[in-house]
N, CA, C and O atoms as a Maestro MAE file, in Angstrom:
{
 s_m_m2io_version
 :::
 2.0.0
}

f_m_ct {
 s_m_title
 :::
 protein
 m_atom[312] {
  # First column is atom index #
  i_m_mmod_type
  r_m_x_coord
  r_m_y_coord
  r_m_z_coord
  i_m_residue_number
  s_m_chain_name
  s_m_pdb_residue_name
  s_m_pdb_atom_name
  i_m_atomic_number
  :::
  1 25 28.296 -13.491 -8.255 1 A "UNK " " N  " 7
  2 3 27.796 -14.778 -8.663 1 A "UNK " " CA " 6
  3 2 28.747 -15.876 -8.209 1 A "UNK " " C  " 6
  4 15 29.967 -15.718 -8.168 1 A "UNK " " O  " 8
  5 25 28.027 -17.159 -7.821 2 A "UNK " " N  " 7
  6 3 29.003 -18.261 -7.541 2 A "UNK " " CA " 6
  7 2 29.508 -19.067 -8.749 2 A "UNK " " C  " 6
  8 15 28.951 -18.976 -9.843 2 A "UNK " " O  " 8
  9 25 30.656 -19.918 -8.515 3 A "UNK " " N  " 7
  10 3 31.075 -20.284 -9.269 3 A "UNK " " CA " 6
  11 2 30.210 -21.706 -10.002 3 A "UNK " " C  " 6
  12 15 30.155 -22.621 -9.180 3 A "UNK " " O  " 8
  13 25 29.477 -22.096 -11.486 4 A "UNK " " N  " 7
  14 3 29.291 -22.840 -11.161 4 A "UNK " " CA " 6
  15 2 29.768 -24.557 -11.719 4 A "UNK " " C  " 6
  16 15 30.909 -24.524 -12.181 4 A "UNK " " O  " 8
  17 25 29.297 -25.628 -11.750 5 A "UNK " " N  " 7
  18 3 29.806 -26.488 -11.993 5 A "UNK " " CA " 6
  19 2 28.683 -27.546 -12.745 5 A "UNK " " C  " 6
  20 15 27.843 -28.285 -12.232 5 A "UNK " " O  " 8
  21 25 28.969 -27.344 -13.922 6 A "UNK " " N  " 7
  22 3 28.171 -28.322 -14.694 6 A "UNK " " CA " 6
  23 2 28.674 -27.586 -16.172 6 A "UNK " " C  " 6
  24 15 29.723 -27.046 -16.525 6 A "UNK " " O  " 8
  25 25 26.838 -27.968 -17.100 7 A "UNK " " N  " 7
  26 3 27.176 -27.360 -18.147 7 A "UNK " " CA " 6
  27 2 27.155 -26.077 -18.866 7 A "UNK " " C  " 6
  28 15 27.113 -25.101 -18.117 7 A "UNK " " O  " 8
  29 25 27.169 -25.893 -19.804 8 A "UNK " " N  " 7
  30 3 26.430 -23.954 -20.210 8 A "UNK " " CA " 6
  31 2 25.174 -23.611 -19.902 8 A "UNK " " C  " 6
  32 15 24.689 -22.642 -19.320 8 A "UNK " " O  " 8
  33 25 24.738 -24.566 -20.388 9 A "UNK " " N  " 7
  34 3 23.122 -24.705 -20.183 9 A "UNK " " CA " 6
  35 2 22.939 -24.079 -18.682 9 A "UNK " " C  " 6
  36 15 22.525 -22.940 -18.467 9 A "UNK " " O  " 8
  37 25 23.367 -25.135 -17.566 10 A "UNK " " N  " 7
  38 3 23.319 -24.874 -16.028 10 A "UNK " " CA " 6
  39 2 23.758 -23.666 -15.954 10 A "UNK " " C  " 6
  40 15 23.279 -23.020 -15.022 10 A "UNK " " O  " 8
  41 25 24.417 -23.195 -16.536 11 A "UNK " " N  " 7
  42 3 25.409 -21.456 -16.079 11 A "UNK " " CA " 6
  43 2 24.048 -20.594 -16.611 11 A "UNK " " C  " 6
  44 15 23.572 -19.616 -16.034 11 A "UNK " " O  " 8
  45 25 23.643 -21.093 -17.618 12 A "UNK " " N  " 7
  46 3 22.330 -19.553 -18.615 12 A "UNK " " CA " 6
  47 2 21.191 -20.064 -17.646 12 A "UNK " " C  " 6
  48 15 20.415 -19.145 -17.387 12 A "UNK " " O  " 8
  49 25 20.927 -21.014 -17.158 13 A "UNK " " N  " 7
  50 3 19.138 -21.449 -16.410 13 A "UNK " " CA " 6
  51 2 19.536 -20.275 -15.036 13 A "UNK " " C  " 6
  52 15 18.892 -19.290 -14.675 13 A "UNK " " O  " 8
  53 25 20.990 -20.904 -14.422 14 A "UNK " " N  " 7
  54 3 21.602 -20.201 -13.068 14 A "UNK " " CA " 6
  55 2 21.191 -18.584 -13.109 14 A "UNK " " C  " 6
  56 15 20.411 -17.988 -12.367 14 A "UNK " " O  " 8
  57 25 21.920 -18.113 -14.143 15 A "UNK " " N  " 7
  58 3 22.085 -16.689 -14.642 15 A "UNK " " CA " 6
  59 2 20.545 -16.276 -14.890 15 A "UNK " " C  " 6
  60 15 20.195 -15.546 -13.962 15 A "UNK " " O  " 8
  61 25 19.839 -16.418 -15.517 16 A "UNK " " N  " 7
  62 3 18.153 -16.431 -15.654 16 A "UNK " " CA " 6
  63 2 17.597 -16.419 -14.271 16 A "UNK " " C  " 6
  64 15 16.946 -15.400 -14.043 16 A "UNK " " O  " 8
  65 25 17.679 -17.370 -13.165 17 A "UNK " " N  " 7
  66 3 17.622 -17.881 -12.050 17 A "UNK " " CA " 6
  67 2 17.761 -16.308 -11.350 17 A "UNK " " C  " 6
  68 15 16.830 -15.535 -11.123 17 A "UNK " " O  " 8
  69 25 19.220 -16.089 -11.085 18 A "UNK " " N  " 7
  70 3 19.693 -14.892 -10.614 18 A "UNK " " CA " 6
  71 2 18.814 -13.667 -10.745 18 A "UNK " " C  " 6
  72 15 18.231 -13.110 -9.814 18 A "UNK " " O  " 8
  73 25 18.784 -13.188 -12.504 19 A "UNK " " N  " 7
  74 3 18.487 -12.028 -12.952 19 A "UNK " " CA " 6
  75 2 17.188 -12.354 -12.399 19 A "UNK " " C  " 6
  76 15 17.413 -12.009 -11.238 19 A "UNK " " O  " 8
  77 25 15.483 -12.947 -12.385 20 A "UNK " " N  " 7
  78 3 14.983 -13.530 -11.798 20 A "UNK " " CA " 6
  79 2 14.439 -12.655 -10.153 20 A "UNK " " C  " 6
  80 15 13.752 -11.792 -9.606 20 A "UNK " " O  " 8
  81 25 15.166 -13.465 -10.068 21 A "UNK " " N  " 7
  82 3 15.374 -13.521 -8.265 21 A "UNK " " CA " 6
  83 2 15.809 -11.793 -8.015 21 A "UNK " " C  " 6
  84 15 14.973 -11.144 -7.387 21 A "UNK " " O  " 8
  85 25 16.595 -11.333 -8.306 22 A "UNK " " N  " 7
  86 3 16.937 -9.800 -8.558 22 A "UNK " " CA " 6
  87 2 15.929 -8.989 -8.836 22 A "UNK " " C  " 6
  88 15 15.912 -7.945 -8.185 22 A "UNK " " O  " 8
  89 25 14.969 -9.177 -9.714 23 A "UNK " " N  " 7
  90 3 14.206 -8.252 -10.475 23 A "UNK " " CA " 6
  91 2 12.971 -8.615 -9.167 23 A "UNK " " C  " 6
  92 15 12.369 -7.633 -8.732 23 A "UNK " " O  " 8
  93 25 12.580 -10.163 -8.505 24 A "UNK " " N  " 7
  94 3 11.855 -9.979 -7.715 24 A "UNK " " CA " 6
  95 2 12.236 -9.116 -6.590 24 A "UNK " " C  " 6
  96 15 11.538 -8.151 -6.277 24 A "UNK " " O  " 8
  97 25 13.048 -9.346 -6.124 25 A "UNK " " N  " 7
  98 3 13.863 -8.354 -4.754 25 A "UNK " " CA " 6
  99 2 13.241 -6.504 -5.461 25 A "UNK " " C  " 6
  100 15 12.372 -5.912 -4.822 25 A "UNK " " O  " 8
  101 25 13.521 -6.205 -6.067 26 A "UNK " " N  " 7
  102 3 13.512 -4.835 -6.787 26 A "UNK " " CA " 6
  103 2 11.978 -4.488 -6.736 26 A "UNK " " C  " 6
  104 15 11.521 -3.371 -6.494 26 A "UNK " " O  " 8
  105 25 11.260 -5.627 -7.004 27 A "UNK " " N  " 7
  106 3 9.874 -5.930 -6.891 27 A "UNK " " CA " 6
  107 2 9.155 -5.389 -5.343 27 A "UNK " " C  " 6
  108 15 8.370 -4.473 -5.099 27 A "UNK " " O  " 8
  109 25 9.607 -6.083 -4.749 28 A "UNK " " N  " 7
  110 3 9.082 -6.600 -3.264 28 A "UNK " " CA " 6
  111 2 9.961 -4.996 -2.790 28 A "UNK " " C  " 6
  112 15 9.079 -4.280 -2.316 28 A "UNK " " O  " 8
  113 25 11.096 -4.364 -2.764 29 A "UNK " " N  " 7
  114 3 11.390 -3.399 -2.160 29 A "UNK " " CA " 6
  115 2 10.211 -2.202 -2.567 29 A "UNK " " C  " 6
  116 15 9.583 -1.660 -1.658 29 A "UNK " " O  " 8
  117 25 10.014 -1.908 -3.734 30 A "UNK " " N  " 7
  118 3 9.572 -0.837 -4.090 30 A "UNK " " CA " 6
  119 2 7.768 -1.061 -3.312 30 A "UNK " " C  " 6
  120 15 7.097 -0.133 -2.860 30 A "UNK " " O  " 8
  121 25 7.460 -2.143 -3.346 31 A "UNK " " N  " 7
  122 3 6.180 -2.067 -3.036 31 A "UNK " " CA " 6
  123 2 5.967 -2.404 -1.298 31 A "UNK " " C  " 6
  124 15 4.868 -2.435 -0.744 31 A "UNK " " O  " 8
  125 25 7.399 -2.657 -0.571 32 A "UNK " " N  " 7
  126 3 6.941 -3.197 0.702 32 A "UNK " " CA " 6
  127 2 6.572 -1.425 1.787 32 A "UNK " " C  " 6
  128 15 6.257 -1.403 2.977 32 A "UNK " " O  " 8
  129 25 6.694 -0.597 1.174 33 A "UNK " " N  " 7
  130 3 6.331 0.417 2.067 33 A "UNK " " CA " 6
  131 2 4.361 0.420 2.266 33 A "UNK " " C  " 6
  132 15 3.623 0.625 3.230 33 A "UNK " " O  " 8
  133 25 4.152 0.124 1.004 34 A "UNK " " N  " 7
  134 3 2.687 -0.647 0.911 34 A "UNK " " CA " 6
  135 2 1.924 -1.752 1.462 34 A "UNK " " C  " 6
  136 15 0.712 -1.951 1.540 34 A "UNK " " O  " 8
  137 25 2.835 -2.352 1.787 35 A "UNK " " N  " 7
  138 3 2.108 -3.587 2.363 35 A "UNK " " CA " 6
  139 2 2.775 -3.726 4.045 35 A "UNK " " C  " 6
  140 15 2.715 -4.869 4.497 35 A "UNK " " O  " 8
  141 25 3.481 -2.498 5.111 36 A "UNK " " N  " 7
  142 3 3.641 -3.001 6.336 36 A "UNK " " CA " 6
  143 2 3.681 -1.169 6.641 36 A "UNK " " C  " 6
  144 15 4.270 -0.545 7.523 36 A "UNK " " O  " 8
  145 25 2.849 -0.712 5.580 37 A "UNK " " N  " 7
  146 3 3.002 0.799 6.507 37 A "UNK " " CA " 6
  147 2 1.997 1.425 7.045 37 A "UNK " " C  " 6
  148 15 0.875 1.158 6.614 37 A "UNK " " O  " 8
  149 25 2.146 2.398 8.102 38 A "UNK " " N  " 7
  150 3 0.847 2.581 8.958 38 A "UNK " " CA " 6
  151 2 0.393 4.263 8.080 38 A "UNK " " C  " 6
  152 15 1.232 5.162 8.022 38 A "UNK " " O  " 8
  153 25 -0.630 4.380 7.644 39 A "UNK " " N  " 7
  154 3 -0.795 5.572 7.092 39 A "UNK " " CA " 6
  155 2 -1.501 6.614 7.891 39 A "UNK " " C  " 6
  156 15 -2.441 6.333 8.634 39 A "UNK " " O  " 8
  157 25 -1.059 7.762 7.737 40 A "UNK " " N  " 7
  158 3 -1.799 8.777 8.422 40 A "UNK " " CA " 6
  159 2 -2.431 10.019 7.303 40 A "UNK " " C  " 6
  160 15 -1.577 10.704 6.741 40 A "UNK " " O  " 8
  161 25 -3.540 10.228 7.068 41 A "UNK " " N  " 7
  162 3 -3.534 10.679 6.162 41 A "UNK " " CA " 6
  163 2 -4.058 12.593 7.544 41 A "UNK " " C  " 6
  164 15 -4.264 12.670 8.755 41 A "UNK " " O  " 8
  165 25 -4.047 13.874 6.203 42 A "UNK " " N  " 7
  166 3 -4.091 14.966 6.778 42 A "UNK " " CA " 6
  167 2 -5.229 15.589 5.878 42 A "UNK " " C  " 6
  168 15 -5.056 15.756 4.671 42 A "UNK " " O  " 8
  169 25 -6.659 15.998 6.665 43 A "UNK " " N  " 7
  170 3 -7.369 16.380 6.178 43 A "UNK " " CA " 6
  171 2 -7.968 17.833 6.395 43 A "UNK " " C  " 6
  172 15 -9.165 18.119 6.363 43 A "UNK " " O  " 8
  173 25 -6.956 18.656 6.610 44 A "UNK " " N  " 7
  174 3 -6.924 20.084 6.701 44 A "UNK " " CA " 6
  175 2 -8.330 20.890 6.115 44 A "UNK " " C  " 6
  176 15 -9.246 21.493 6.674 44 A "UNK " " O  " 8
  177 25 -8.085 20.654 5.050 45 A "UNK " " N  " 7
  178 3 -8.827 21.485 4.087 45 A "UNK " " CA " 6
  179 2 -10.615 20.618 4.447 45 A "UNK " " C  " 6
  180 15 -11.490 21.360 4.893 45 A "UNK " " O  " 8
  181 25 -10.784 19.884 4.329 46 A "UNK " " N  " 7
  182 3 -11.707 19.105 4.925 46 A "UNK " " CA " 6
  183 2 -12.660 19.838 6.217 46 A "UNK " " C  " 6
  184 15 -13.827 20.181 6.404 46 A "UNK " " O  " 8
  185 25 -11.239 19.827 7.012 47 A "UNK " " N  " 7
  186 3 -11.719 20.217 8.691 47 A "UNK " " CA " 6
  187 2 -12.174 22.090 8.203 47 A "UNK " " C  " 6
  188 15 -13.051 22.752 8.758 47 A "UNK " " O  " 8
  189 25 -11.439 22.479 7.258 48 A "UNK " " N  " 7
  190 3 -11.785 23.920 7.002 48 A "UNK " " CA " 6
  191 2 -13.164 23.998 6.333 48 A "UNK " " C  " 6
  192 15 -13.731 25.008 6.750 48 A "UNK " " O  " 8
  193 25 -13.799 23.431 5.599 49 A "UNK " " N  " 7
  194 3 -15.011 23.242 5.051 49 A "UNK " " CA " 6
  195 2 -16.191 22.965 5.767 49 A "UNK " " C  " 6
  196 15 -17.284 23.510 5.610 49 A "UNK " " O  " 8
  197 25 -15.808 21.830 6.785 50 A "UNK " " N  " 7
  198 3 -16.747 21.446 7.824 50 A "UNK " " CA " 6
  199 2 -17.066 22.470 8.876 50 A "UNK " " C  " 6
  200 15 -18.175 22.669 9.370 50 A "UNK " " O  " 8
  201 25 -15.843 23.149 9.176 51 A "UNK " " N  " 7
  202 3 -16.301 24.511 9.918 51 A "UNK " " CA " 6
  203 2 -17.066 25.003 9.538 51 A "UNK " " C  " 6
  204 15 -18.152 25.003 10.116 51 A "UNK " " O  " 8
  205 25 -16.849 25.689 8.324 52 A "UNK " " N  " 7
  206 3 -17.924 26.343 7.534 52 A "UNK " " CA " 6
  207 2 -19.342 25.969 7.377 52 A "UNK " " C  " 6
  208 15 -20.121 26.735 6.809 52 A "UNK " " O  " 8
  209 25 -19.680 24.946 7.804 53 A "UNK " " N  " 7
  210 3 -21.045 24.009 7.664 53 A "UNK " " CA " 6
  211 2 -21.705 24.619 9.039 53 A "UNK " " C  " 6
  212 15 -21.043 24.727 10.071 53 A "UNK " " O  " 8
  213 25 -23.138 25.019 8.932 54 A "UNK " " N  " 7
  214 3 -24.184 25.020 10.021 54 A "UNK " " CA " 6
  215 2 -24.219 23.398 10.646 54 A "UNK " " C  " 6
  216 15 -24.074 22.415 9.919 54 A "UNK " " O  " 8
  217 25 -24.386 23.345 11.763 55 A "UNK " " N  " 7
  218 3 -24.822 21.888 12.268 55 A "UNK " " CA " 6
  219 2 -25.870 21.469 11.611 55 A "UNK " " C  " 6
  220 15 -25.925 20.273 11.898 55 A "UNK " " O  " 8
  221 25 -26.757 21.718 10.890 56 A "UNK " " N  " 7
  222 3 -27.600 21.163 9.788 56 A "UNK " " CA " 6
  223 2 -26.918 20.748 9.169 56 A "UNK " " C  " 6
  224 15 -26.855 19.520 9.236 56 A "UNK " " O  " 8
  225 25 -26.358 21.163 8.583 57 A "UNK " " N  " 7
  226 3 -25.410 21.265 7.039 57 A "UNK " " CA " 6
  227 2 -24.376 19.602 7.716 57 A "UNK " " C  " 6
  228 15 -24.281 18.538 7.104 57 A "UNK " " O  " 8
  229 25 -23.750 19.942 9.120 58 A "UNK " " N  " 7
  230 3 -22.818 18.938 9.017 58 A "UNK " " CA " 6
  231 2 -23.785 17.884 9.487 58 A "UNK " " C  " 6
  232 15 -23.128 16.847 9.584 58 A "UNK " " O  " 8
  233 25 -25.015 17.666 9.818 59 A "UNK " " N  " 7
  234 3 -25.364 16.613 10.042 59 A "UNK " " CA " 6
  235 2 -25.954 16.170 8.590 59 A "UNK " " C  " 6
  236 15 -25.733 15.000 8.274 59 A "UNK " " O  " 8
  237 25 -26.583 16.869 7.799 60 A "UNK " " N  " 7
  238 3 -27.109 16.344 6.771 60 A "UNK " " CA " 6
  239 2 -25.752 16.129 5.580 60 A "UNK " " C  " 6
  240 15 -26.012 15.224 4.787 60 A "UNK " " O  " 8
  241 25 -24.723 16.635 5.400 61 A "UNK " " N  " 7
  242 3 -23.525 15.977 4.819 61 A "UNK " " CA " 6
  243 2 -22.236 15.821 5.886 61 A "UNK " " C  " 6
  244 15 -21.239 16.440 6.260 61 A "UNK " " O  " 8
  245 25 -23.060 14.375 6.146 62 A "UNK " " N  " 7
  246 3 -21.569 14.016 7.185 62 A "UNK " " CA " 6
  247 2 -20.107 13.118 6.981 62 A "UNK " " C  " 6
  248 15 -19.824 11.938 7.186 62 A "UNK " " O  " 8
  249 25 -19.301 14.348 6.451 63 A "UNK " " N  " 7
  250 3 -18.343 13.936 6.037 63 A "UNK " " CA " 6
  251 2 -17.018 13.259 6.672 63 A "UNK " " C  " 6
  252 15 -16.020 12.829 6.095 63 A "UNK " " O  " 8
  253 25 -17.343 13.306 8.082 64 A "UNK " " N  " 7
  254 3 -15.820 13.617 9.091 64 A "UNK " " CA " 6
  255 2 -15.763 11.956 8.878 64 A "UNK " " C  " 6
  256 15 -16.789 11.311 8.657 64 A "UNK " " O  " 8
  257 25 -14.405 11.330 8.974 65 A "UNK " " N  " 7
  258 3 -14.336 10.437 8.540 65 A "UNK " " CA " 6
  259 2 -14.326 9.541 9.791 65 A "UNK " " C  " 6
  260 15 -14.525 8.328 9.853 65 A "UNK " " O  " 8
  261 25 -14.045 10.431 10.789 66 A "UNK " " N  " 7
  262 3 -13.894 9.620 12.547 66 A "UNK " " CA " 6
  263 2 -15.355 9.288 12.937 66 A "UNK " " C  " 6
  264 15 -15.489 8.580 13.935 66 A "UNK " " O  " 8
  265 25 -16.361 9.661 12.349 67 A "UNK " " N  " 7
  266 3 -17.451 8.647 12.834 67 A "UNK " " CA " 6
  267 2 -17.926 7.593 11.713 67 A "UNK " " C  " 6
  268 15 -19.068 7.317 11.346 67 A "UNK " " O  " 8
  269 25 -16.383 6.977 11.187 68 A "UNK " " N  " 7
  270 3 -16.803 5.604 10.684 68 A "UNK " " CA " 6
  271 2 -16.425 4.963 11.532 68 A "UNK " " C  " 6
  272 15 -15.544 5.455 12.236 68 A "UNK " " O  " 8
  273 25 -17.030 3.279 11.912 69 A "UNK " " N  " 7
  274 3 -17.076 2.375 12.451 69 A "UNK " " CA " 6
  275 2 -16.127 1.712 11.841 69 A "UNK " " C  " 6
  276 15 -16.548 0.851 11.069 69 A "UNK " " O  " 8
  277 25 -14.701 1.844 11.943 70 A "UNK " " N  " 7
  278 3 -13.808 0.989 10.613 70 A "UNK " " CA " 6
  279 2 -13.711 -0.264 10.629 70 A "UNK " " C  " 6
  280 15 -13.790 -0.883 9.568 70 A "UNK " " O  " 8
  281 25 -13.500 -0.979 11.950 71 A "UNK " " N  " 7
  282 3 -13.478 -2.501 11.686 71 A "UNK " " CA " 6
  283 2 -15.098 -3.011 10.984 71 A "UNK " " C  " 6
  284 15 -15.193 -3.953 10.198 71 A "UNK " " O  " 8
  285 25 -16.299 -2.162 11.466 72 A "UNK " " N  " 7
  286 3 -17.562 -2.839 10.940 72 A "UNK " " CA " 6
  287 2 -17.590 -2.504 9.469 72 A "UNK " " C  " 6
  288 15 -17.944 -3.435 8.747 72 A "UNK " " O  " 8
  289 25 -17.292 -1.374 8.885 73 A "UNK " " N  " 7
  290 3 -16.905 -1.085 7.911 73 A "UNK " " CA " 6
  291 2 -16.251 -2.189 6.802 73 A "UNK " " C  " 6
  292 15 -16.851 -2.616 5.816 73 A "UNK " " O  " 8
  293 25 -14.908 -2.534 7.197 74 A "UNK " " N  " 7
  294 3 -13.688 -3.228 6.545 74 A "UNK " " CA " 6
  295 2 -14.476 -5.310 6.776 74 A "UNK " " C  " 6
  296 15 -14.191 -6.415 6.313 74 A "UNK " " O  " 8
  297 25 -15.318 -4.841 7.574 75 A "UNK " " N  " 7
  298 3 -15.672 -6.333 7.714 75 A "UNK " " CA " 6
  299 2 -17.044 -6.151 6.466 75 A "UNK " " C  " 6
  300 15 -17.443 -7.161 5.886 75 A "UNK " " O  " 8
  301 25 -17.459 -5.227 6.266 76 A "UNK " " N  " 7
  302 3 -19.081 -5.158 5.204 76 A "UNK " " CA " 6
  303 2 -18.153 -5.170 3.675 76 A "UNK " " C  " 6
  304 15 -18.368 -5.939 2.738 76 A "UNK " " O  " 8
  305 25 -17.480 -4.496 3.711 77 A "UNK " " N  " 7
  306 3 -16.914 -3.972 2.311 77 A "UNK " " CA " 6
  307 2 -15.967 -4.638 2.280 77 A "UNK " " C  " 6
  308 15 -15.750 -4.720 1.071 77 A "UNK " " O  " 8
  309 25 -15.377 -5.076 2.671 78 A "UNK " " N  " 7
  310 3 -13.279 -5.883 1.833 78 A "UNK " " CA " 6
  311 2 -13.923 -7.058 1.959 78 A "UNK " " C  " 6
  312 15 -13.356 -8.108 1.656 78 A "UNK " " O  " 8
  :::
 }
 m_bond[311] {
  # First column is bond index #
  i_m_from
  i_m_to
  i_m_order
  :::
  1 1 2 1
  2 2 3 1
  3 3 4 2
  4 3 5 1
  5 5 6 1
  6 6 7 1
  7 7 8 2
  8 7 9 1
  9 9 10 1
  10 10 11 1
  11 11 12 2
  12 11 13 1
  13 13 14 1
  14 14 15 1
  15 15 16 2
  16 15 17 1
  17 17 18 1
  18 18 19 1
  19 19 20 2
  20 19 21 1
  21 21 22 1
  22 22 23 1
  23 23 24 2
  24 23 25 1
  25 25 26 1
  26 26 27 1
  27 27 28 2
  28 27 29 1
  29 29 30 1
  30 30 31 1
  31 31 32 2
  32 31 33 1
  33 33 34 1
  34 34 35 1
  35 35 36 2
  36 35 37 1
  37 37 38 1
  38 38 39 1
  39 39 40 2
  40 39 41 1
  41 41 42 1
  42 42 43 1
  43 43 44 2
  44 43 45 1
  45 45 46 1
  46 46 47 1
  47 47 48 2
  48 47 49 1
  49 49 50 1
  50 50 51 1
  51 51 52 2
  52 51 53 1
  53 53 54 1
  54 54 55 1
  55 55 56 2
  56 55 57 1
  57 57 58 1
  58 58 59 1
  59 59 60 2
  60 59 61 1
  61 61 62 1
  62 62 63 1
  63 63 64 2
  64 63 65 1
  65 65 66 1
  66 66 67 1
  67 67 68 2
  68 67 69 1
  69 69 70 1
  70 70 71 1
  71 71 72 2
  72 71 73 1
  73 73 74 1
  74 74 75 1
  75 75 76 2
  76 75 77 1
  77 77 78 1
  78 78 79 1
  79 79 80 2
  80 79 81 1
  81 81 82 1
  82 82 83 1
  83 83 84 2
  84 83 85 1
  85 85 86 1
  86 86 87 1
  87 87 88 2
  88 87 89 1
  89 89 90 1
  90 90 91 1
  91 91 92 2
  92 91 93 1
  93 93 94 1
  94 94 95 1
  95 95 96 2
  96 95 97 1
  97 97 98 1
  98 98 99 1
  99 99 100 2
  100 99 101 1
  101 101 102 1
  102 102 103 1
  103 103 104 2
  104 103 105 1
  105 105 106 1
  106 106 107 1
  107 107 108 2
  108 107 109 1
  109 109 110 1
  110 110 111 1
  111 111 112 2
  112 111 113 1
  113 113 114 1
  114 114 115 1
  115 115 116 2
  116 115 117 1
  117 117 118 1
  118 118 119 1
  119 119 120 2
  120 119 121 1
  121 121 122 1
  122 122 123 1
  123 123 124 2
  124 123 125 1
  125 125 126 1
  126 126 127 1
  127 127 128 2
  128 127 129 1
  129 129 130 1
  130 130 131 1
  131 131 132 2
  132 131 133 1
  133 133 134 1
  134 134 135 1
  135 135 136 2
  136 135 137 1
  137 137 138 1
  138 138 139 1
  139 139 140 2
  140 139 141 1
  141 141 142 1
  142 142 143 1
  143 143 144 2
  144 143 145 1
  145 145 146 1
  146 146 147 1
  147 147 148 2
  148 147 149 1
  149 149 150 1
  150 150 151 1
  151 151 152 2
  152 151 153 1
  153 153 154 1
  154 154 155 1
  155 155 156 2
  156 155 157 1
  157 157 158 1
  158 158 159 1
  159 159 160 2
  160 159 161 1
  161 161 162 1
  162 162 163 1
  163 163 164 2
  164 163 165 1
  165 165 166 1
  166 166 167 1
  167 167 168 2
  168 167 169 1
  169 169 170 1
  170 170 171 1
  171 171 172 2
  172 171 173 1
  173 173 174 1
  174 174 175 1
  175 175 176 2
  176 175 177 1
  177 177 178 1
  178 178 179 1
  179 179 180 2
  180 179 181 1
  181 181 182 1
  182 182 183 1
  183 183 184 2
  184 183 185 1
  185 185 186 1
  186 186 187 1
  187 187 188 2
  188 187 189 1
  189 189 190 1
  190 190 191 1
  191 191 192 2
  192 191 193 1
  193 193 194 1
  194 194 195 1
  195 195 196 2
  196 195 197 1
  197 197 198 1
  198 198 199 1
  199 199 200 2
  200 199 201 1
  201 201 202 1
  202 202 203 1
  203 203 204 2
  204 203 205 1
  205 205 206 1
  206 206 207 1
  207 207 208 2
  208 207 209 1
  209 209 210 1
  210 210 211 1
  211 211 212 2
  212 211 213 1
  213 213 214 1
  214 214 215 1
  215 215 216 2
  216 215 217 1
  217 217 218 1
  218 218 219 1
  219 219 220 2
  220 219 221 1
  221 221 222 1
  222 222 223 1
  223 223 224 2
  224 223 225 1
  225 225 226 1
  226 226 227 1
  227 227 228 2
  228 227 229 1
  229 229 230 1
  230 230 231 1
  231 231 232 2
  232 231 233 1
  233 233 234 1
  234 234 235 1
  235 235 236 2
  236 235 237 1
  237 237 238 1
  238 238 239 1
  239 239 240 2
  240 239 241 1
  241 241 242 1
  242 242 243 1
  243 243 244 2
  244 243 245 1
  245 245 246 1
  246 246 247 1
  247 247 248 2
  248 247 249 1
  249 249 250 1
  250 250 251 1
  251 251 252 2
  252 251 253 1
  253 253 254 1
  254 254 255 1
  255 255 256 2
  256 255 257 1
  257 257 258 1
  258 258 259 1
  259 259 260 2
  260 259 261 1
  261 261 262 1
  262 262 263 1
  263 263 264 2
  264 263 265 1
  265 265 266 1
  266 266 267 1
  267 267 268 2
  268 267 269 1
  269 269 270 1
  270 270 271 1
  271 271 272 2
  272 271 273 1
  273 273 274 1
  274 274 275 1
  275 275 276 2
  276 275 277 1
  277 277 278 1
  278 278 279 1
  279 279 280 2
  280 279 281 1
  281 281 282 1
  282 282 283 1
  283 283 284 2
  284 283 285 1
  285 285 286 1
  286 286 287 1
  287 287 288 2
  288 287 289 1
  289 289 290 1
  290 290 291 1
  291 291 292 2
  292 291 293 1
  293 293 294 1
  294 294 295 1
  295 295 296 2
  296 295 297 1
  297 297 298 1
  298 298 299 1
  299 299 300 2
  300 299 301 1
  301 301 302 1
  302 302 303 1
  303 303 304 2
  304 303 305 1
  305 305 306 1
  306 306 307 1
  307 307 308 2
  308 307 309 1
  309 309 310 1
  310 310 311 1
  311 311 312 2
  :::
 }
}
């Protein structure tokens, strides 16, 4: 902490200020893997099920997620 120069008052608003500012930082770390990370998700068990499907079966429940249209998607829904 810096040193400061006024009254008590100014030292407890400062100190508030600080603790503050700290608890946001603590904030913003824990959640920034969320907001700049690229996700890959793994759908193993998925791809093992869909095997298992007759081409009937996978056309009438089509689950694979690569024939979504994602930007037309993210532009209908968000």
């Amino acid at each position: 902490m810096l040193p400061v120069v006024g009254s008590k008052k100014t030292e407890r608003d400062l100190d508030k200020l600080y603790k503050s500012i700290w608890k946001l930082k603590e904030i913003r770390d824990k959640f920034e893997p969320f907001e700049i990370g690229h996700w890959r998700f793994r759908n193993e068990k998925m791809d093992t099920v869909m095997s298992m499907l007759s081409l009937e079966e996978r056309i009438e429940f089509d689950a694979d997620v690569r024939n979504i249209d994602w930007p037309q998607y993210l532009h209908d829904y968000c």
